[in-house]
C-alpha positions in Angstrom: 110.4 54.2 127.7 112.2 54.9 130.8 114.8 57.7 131.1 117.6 54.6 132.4 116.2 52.5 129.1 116.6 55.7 127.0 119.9 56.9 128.4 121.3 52.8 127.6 120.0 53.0 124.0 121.4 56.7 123.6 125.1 55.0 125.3 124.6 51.9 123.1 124.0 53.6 119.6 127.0 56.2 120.7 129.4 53.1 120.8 128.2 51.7 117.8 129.2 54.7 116.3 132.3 55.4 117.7 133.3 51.4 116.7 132.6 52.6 113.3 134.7 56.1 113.4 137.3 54.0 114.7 137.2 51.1 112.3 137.4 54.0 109.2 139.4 56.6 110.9 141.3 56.9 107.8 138.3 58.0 106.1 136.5 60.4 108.9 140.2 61.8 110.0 140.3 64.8 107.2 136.0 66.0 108.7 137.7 65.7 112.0 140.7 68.0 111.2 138.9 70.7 109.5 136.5 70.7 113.1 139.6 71.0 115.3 142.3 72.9 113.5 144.0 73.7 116.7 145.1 69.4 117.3 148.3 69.0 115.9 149.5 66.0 113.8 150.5 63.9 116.6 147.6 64.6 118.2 145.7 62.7 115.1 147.9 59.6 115.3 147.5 59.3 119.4 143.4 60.0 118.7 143.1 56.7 116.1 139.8 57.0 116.1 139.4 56.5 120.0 136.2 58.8 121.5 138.3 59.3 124.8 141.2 60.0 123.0 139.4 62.5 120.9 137.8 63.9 124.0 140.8 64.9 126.0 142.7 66.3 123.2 139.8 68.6 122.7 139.6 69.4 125.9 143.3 70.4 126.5 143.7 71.8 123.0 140.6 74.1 123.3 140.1 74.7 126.7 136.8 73.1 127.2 135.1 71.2 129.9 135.1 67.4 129.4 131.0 67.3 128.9 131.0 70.2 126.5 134.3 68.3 124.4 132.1 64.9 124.5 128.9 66.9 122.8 131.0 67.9 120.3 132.6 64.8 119.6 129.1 63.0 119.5 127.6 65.8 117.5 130.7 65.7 114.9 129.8 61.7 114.8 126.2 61.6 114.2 127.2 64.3 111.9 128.9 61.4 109.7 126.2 59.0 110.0 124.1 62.0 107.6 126.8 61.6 105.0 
């Protein structure tokens, strides 16, 4: 397979995922809050579920680079998908 077909199926099963963290983010929101202590509660209800969301809250809340807050993010969901 192609690195352009890989990096497409890679994006694809990603935003599967994250339509499924978002469609139970009531369920997955207590795993995400024991990963990133340091969002605050009003952090969670902006976040919803929402990768980008998620992403930039990291980010400002930790310090991080944007590519280094998306790894995590996509670790912590294929994390889920072992569960």
């Amino acid at each position: 397979m192609a690195a352009t077909a890989r990096l497409k199926t890679v994006r694809k099963d990603n935003a599967m995922n994250w339509d499924q963290v978002e469609g139970k983010w009531k369920q997955f929101a207590g795993s995400a809050r024991e990963r990133w202590g340091k969002l605050t509660h009003d952090d969670w209800q902006v976040i919803g579920g929402k990768k980008d969301q998620l992403v930039g809250r990291i980010q400002e809340r930790y310090g991080i680079a944007k590519t280094e807050a998306e790894k995590q993010a996509d670790e912590w969901s294929r994390a889920l998908n072992k569960l």
